[in-house]
N, CA, C and O atoms as a MOPAC input file, in Angstrom:
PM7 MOZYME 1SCF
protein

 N     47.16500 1  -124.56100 1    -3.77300 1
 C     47.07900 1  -123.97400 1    -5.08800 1
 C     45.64000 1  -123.48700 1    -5.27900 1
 O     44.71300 1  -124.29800 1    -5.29000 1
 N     45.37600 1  -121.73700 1    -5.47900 1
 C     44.60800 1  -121.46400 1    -5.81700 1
 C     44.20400 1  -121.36900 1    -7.44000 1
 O     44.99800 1  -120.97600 1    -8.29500 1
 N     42.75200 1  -121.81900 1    -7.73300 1
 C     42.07400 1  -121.59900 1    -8.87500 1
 C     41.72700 1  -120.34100 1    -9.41100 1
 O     40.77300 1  -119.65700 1    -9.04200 1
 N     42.30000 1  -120.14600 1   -10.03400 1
 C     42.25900 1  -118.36400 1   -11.21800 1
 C     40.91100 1  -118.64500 1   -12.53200 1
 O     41.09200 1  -118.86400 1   -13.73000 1
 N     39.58200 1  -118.53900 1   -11.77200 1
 C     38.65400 1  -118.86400 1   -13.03600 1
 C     38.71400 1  -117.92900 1   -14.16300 1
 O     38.67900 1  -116.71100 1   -13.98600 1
 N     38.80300 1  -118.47500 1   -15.32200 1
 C     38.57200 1  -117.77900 1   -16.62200 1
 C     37.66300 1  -116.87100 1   -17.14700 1
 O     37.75000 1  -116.04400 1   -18.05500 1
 N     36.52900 1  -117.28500 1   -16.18200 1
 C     35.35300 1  -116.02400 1   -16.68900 1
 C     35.64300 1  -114.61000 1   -15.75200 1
 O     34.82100 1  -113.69400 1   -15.78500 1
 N     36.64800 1  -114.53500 1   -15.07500 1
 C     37.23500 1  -113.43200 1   -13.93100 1
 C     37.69600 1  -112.71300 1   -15.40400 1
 O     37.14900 1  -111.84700 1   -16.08700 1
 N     38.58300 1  -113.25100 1   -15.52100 1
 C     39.51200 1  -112.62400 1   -16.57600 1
 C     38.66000 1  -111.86600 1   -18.11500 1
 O     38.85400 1  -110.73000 1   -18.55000 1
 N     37.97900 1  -112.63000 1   -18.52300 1
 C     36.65100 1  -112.26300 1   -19.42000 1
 C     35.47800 1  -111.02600 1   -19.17700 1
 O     34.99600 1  -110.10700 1   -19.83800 1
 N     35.32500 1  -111.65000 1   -17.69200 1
 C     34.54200 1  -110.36100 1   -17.22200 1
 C     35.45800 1  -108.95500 1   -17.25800 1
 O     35.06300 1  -107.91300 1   -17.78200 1
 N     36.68800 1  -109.11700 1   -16.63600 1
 C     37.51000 1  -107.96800 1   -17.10800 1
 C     37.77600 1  -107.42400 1   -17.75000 1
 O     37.82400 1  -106.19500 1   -17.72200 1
 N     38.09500 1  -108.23700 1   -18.70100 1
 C     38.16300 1  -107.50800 1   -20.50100 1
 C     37.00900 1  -107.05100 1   -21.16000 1
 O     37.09600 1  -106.39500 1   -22.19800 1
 N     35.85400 1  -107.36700 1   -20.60100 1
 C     34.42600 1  -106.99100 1   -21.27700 1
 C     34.03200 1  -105.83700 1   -20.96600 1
 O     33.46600 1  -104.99500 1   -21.66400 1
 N     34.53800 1  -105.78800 1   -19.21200 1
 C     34.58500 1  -104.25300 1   -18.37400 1
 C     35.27400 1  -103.26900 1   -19.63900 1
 O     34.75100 1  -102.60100 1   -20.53200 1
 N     36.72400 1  -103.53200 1   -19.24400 1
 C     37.47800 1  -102.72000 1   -20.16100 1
 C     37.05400 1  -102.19600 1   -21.31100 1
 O     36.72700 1  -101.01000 1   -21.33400 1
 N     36.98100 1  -103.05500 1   -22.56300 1
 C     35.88400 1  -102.58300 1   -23.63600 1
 C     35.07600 1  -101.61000 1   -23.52000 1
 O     35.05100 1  -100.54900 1   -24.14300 1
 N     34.07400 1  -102.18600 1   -22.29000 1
 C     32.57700 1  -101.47700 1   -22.44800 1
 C     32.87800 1  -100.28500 1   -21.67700 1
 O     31.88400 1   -99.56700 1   -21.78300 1
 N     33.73000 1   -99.72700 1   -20.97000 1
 C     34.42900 1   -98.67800 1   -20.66200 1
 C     35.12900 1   -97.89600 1   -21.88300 1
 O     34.97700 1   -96.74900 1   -22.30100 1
 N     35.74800 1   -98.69100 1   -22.18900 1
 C     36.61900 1   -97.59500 1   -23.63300 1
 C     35.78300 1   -97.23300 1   -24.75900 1
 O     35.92900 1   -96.16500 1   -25.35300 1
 N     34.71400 1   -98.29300 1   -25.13600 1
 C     34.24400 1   -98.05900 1   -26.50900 1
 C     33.53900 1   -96.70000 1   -26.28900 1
 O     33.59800 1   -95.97700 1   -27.28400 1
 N     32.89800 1   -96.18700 1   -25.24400 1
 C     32.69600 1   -94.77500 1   -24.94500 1
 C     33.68400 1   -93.64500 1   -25.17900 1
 O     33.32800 1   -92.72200 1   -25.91200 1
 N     34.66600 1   -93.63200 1   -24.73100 1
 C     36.15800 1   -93.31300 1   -24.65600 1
 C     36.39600 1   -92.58900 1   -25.79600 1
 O     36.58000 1   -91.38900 1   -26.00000 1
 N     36.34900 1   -93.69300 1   -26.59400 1
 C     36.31300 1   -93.59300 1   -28.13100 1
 C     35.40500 1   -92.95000 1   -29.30100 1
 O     35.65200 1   -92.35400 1   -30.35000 1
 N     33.91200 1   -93.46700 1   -28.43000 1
 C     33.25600 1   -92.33600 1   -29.24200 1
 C     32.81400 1   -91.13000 1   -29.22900 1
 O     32.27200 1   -90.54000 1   -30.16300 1
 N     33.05500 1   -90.70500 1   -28.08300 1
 C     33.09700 1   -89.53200 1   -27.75700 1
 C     34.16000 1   -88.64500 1   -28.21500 1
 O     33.82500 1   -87.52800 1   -28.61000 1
 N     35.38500 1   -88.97400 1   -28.22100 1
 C     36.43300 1   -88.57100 1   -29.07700 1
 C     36.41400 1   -88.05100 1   -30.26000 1
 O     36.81900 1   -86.97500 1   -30.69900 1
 N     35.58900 1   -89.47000 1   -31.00100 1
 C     35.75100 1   -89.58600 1   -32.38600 1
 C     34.27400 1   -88.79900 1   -32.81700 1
 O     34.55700 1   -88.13500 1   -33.81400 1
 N     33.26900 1   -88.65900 1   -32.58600 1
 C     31.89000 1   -88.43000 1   -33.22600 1
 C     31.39300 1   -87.06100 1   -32.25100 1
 O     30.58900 1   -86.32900 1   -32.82800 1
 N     31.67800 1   -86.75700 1   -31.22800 1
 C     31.15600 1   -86.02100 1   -30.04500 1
 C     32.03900 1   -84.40300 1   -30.94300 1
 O     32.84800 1   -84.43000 1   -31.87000 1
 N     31.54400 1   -83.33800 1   -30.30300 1
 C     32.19000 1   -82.41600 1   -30.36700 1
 C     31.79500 1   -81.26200 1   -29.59100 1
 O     30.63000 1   -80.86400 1   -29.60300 1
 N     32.78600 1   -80.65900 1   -28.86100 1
 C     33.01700 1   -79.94000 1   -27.42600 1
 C     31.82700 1   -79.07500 1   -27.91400 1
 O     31.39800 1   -79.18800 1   -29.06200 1
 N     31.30400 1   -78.20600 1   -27.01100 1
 C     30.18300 1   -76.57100 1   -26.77000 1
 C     30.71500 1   -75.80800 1   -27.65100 1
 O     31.91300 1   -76.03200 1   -27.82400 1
 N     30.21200 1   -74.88600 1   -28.35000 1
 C     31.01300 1   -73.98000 1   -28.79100 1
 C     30.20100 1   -72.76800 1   -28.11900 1
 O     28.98800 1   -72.88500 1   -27.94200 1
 N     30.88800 1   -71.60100 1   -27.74600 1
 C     30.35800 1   -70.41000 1   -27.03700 1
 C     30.22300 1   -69.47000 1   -28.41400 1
 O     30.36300 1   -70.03600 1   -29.49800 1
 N     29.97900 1   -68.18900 1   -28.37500 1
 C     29.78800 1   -67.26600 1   -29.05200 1
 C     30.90200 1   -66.80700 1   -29.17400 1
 O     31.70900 1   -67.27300 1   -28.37000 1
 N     31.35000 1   -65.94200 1   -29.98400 1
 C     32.42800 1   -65.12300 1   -30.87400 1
 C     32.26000 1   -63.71800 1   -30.04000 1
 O     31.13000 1   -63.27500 1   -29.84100 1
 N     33.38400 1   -63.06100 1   -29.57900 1
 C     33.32100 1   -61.42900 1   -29.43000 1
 C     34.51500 1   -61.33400 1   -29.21900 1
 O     35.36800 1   -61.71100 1   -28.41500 1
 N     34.35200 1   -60.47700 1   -30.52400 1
 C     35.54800 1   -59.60500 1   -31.11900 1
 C     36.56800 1   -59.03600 1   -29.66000 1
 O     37.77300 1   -59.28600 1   -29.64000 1
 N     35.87200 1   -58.25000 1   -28.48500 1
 C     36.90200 1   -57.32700 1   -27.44000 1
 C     37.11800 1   -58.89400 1   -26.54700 1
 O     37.41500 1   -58.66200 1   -25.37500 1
 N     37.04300 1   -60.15300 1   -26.81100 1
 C     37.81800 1   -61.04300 1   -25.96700 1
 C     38.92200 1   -61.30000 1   -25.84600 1
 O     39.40200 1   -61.95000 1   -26.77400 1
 N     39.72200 1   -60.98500 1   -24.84300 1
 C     41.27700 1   -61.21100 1   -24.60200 1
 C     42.22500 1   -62.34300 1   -24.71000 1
 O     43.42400 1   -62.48700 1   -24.94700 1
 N     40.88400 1   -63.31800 1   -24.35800 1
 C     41.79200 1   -64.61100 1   -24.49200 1
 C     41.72600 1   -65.04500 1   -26.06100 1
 O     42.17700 1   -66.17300 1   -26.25900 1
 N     41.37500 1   -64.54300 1   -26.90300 1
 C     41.50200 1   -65.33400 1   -28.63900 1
 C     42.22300 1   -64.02900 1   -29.06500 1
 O     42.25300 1   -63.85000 1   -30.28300 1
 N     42.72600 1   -63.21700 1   -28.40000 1
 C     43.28400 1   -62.19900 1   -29.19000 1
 C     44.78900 1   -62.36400 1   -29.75800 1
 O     45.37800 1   -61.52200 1   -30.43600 1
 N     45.23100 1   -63.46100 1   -29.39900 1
 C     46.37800 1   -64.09400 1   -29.42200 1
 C     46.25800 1   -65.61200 1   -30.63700 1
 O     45.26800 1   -66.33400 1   -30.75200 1
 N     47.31400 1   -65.72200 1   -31.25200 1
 C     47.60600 1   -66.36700 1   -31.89200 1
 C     47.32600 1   -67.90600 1   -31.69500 1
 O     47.59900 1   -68.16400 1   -30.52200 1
 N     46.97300 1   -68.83100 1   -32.23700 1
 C     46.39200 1   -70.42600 1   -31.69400 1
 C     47.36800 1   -71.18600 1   -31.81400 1
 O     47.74200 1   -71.57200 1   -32.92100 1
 N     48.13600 1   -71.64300 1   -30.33200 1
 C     49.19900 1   -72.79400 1   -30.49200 1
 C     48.51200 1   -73.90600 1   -30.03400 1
 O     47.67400 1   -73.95200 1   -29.13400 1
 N     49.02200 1   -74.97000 1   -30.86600 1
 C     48.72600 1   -76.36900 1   -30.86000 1
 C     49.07600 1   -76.72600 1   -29.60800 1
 O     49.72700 1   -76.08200 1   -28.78400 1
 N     48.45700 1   -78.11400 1   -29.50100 1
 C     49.15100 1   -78.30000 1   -27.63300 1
 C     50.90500 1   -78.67500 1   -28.26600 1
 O     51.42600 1   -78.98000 1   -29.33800 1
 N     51.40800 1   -78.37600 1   -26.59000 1
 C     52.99600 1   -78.38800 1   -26.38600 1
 C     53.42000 1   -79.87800 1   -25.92200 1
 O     54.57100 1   -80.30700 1   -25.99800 1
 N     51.93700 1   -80.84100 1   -25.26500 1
 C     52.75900 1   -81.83600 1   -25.13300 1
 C     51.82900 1   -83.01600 1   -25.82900 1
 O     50.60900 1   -83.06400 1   -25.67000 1
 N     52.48000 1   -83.83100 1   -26.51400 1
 C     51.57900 1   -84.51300 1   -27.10400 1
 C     50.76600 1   -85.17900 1   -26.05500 1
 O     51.10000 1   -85.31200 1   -24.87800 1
 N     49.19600 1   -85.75600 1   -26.84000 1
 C     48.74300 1   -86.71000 1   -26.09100 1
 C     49.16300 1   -88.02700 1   -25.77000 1
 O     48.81700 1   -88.59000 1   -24.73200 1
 N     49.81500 1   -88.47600 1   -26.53400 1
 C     50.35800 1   -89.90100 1   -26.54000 1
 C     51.56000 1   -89.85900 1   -25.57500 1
 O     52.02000 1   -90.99500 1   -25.46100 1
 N     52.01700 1   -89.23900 1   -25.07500 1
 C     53.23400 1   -88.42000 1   -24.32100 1
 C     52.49600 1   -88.71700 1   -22.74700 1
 O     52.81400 1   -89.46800 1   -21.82500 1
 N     51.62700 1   -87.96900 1   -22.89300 1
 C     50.97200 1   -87.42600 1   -21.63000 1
 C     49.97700 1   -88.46800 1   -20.91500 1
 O     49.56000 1   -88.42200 1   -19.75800 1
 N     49.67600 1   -89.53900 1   -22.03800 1
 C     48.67200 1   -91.23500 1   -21.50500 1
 C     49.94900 1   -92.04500 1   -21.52500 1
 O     49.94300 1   -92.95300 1   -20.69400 1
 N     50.89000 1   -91.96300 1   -22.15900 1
 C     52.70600 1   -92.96400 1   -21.81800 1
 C     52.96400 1   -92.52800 1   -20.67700 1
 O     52.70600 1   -93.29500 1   -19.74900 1
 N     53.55600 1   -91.16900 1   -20.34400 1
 C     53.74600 1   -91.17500 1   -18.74300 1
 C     52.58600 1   -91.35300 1   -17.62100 1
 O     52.81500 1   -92.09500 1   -16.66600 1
 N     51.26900 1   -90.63800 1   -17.73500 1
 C     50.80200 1   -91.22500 1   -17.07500 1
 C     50.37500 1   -92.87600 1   -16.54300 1
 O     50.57000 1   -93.30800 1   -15.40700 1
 N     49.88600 1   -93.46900 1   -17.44200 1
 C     49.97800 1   -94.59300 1   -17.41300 1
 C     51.25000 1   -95.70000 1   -17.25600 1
 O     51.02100 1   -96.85100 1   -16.88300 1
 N     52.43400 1   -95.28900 1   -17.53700 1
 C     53.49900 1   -96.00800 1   -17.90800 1
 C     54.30600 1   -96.06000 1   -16.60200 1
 O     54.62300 1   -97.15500 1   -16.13800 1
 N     54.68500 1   -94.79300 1   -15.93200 1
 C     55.35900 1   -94.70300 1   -14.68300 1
 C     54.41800 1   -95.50000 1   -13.88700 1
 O     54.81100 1   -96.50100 1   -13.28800 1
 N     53.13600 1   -95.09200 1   -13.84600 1
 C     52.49900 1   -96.43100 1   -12.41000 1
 C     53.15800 1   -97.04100 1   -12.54200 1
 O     54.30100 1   -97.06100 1   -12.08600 1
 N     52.20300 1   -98.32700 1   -13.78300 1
 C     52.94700 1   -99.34800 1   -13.80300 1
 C     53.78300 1   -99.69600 1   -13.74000 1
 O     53.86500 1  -100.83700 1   -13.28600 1
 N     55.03100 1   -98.98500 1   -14.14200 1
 C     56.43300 1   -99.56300 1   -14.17800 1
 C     57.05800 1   -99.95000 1   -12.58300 1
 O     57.85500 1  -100.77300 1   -12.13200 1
 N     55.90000 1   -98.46200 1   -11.84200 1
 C     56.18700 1   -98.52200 1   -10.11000 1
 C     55.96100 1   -99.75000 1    -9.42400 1
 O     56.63400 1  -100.42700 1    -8.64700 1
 N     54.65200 1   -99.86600 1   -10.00600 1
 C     54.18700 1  -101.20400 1    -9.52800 1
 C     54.53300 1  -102.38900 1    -9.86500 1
 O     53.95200 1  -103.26600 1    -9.22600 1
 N     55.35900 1  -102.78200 1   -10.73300 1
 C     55.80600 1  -103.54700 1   -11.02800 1
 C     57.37900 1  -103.96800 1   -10.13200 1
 O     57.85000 1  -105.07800 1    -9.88500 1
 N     57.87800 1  -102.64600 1    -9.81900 1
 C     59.03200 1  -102.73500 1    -8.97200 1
 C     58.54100 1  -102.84600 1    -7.73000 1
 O     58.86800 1  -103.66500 1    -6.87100 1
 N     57.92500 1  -102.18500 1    -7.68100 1
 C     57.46800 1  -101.81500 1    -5.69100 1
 C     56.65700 1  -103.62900 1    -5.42300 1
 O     56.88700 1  -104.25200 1    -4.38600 1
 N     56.02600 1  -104.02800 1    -6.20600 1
 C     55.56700 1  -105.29100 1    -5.85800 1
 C     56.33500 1  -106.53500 1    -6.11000 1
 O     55.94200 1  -107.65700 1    -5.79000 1
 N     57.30500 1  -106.30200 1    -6.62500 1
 C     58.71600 1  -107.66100 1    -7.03000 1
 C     59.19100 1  -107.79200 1    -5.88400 1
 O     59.20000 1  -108.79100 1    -5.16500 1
 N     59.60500 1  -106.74000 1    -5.69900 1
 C     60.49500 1  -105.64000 1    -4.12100 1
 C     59.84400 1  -106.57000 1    -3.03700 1
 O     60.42700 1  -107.50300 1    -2.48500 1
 N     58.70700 1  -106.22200 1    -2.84200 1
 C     57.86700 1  -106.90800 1    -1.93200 1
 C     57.40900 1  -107.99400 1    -1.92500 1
 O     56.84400 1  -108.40600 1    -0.91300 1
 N     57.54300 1  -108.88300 1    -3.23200 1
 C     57.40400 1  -110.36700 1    -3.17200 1
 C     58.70500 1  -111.13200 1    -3.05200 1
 O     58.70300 1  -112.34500 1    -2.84400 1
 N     60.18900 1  -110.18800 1    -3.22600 1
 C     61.22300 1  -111.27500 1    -3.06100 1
 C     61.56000 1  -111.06000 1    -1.36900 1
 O     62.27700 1  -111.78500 1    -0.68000 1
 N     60.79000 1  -109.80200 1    -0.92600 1
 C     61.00300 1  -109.56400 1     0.89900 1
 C     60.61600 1  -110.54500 1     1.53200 1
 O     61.19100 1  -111.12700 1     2.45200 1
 N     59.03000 1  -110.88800 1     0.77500 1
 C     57.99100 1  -111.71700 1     1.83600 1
 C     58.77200 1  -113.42500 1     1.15700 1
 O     58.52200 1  -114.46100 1     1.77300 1
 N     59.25400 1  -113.44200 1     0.47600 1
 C     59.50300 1  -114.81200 1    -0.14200 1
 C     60.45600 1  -115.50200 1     0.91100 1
 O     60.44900 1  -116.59600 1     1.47400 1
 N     61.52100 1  -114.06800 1     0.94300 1
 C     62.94300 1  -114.08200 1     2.06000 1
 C     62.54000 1  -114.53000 1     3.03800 1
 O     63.09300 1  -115.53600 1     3.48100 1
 N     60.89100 1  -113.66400 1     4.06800 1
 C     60.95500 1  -114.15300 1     5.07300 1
 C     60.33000 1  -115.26400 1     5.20100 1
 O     60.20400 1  -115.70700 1     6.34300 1
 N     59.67900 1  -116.13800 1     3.87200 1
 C     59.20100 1  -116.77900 1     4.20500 1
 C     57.66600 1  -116.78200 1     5.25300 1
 O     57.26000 1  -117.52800 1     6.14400 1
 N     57.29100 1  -115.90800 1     4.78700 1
 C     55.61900 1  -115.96300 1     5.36100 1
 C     54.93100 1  -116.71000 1     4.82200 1
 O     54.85400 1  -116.73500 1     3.59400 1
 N     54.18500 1  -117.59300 1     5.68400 1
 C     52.87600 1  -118.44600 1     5.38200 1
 C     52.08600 1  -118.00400 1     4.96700 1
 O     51.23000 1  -118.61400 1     5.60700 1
 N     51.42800 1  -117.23400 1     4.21900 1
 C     50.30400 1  -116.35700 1     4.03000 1
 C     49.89100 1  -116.76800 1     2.25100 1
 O     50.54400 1  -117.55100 1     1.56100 1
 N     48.67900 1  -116.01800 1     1.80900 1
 C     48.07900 1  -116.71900 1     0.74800 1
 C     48.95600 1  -115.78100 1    -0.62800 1
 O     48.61200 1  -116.04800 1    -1.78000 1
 N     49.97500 1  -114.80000 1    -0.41200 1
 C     50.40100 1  -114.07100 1    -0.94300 1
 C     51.30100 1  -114.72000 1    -2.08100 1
 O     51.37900 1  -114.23300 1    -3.20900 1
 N     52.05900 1  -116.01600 1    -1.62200 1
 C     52.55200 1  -116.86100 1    -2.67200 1
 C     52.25600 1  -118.18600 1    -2.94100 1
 O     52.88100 1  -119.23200 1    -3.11600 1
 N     50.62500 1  -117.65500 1    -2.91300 1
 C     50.08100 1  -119.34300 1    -3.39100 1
 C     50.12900 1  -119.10000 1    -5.15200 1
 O     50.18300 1  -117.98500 1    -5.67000 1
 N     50.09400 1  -120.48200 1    -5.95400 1
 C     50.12000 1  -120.52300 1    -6.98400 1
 C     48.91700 1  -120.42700 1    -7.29400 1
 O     48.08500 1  -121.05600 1    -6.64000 1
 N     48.55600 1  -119.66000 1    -8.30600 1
 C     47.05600 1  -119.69200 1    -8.97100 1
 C     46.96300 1  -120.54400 1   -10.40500 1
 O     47.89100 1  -120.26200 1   -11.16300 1
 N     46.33100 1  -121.20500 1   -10.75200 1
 C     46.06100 1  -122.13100 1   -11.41600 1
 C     45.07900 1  -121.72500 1   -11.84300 1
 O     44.17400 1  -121.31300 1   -11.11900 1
 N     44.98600 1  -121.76100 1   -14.08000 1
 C     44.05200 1  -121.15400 1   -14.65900 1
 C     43.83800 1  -122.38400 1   -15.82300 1
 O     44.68300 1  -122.80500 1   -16.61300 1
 N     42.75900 1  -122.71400 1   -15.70000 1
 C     42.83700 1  -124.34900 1   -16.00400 1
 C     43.95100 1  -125.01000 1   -15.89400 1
 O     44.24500 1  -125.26900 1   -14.72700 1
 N     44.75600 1  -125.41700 1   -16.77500 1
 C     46.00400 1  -126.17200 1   -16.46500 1
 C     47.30000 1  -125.76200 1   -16.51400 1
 O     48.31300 1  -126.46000 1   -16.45500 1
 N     47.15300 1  -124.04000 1   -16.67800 1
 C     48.05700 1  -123.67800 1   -16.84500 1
 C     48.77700 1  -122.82800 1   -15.29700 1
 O     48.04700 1  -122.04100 1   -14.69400 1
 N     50.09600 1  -123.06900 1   -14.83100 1
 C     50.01100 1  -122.51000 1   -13.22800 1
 C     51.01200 1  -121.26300 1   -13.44000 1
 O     52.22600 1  -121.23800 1   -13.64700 1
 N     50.16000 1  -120.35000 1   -13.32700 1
 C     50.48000 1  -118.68100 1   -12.76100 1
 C     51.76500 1  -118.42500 1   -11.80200 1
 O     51.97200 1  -119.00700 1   -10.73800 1
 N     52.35700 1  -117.70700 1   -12.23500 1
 C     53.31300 1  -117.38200 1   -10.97800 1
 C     52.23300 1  -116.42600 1    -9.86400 1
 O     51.28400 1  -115.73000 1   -10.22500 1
 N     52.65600 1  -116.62100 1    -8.62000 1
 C     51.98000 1  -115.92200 1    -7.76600 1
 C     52.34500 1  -113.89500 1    -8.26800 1
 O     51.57900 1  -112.93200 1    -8.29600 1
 N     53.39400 1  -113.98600 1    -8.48600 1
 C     53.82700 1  -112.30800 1    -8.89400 1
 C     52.77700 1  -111.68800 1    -9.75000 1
 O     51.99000 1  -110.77900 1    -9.48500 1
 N     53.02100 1  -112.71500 1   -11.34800 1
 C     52.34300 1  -112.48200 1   -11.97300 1
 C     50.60000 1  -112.31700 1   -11.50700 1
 O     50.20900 1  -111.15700 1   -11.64000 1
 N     50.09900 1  -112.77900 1   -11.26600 1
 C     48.77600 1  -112.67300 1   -11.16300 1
 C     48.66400 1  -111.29200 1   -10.01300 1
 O     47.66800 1  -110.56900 1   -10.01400 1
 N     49.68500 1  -111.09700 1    -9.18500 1
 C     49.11900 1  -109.97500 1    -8.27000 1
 C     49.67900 1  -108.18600 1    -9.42600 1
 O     49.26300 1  -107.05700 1    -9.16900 1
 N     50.45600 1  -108.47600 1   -10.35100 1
 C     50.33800 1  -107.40700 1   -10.74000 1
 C     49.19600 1  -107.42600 1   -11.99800 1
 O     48.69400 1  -106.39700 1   -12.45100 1
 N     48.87200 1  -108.85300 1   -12.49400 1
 C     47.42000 1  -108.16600 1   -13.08700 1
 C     46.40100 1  -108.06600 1   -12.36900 1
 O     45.30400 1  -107.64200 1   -12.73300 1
 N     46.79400 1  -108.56600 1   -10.98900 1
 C     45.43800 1  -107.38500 1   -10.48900 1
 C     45.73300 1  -105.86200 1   -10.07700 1
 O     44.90200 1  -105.04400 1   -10.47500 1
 N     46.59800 1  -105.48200 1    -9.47900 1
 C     46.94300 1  -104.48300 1    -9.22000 1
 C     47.05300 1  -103.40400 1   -10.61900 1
 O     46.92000 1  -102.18000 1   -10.65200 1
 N     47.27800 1  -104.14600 1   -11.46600 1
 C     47.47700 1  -102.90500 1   -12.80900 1
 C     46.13100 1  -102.98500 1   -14.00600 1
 O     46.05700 1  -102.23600 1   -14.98000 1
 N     45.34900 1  -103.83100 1   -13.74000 1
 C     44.11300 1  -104.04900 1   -13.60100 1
 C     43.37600 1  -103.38000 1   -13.10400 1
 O     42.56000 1  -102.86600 1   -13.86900 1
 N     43.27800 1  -103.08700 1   -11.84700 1
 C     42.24800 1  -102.13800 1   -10.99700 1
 C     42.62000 1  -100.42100 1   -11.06700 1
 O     41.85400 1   -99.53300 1   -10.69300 1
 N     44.18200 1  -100.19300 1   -11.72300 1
 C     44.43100 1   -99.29800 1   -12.12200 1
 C     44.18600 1   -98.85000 1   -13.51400 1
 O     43.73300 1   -97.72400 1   -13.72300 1
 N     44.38000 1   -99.42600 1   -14.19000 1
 C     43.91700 1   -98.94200 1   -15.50700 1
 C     42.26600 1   -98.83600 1   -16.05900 1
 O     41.87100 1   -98.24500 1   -17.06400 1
 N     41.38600 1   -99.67500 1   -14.97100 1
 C     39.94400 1   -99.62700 1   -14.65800 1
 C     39.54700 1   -97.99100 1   -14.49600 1
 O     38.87000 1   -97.20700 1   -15.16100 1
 N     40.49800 1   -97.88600 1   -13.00000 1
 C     40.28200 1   -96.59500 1   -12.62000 1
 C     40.57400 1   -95.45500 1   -13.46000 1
 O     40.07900 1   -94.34500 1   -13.26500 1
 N     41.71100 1   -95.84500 1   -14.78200 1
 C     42.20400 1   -94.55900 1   -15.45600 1
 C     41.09100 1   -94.10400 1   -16.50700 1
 O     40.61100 1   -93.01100 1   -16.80800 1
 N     40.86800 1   -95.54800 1   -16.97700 1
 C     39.73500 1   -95.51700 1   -18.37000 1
 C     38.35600 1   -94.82800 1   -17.40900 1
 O     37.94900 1   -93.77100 1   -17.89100 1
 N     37.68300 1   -95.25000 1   -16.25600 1
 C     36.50900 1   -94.71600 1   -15.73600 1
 C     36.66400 1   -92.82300 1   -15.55800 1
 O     35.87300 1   -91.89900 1   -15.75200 1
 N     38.13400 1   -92.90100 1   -15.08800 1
 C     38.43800 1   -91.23100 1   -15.20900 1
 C     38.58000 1   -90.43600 1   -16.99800 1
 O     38.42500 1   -89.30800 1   -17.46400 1
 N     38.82400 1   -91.31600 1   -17.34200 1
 C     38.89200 1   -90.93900 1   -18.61900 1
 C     37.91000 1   -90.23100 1   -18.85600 1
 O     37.72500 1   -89.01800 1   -18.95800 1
 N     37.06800 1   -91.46000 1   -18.96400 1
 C     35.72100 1   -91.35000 1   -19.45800 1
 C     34.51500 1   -90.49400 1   -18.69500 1
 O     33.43800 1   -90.21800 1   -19.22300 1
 N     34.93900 1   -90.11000 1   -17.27000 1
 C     34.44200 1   -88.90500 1   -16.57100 1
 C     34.65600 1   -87.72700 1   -17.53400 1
 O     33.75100 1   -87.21000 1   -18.18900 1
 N     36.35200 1   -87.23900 1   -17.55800 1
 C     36.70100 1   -86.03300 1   -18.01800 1
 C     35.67900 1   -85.68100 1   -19.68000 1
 O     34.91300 1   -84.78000 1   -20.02100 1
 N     36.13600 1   -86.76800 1   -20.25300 1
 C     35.35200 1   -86.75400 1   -21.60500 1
 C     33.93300 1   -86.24100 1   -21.62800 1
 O     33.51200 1   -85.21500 1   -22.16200 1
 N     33.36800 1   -87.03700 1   -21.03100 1
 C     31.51500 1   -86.76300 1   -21.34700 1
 C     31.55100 1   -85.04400 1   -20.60400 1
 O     31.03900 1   -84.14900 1   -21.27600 1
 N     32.21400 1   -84.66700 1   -19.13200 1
 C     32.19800 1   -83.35000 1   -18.88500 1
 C     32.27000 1   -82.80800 1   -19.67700 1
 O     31.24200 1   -82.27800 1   -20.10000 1
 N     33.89700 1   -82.55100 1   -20.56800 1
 C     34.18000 1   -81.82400 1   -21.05700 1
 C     33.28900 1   -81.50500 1   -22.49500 1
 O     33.40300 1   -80.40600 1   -23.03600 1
 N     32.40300 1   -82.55500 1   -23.05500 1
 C     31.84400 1   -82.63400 1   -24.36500 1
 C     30.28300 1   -82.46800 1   -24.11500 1
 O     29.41600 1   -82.64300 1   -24.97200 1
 N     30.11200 1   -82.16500 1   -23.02300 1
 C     28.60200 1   -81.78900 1   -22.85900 1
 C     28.23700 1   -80.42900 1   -22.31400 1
 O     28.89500 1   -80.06200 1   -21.34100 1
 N     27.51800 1   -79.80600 1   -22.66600 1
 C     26.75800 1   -78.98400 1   -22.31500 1
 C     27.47900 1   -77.97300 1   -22.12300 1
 O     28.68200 1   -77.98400 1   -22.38100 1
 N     26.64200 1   -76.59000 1   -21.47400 1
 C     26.96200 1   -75.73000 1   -21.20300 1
 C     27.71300 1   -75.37900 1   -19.59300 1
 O     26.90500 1   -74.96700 1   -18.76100 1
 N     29.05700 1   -75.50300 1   -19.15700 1
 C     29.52500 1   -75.48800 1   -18.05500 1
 C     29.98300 1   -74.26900 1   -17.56900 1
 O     30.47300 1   -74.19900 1   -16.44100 1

């Protein structure tokens, strides 16, 4: 039985935060370049449609299909390795003070963990690009 320390989990969530609270203000307080106005430009000569797919639409599927993948694709693969019975550290129990983890559980919060790390850090790439400067 492996030990799952608590400050792992803390440090993670502090990551997360200190990743999003950027996220957020950039969103909320930041506001994109604005270029100059001319009248013979082709592309504003046309009427202004709102976006077609919402955002909340478009961070649900992105975000939502992973996970949901990973959640199957790694069950899939823990009731295979369970079947064959491999010795390996893959279904040790993790233990978080006194409370004991299923081995599943803990491998998809890491796995959807290190993904949603990666989504918020991309996030937060696209954002500051898109809200700075002259590109």
């Amino acid at each position: 039985m492996t030990s799952l320390k608590w400050y792992k989990i803390v440090i993670d969530c502090t990551l997360f935060v200190l990743v999003g609270i950027p996220i957020i203000l950039v969103n909320r307080i930041v506001y994109p370049f604005k270029r100059g106005f001319y009248c013979d430009d082709r592309s504003i000569m046309y009427p202004f449609k709102e976006s077609t797919i919402p955002y909340a639409l478009v961070v649900g599927l992105g975000i939502g299909i992973p996970i949901v993948t990973f959640i199957i694709c790694e069950s899939l693969i823990f009731v295979q390795c369970k079947r064959q019975e491999l010795s390996s550290g893959y279904h040790a129990i993790k233990r978080l003070h006194c409370v004991n983890l299923h081995p599943l559980v803990y491998i998809l919060y890491y796995i959807t963990g290190v993904f949603l790390f990666g989504a918020l850090i991309t996030q937060m790439t696209t954002d500051v690009v898109k809200y700075t400067g002259d590109a």
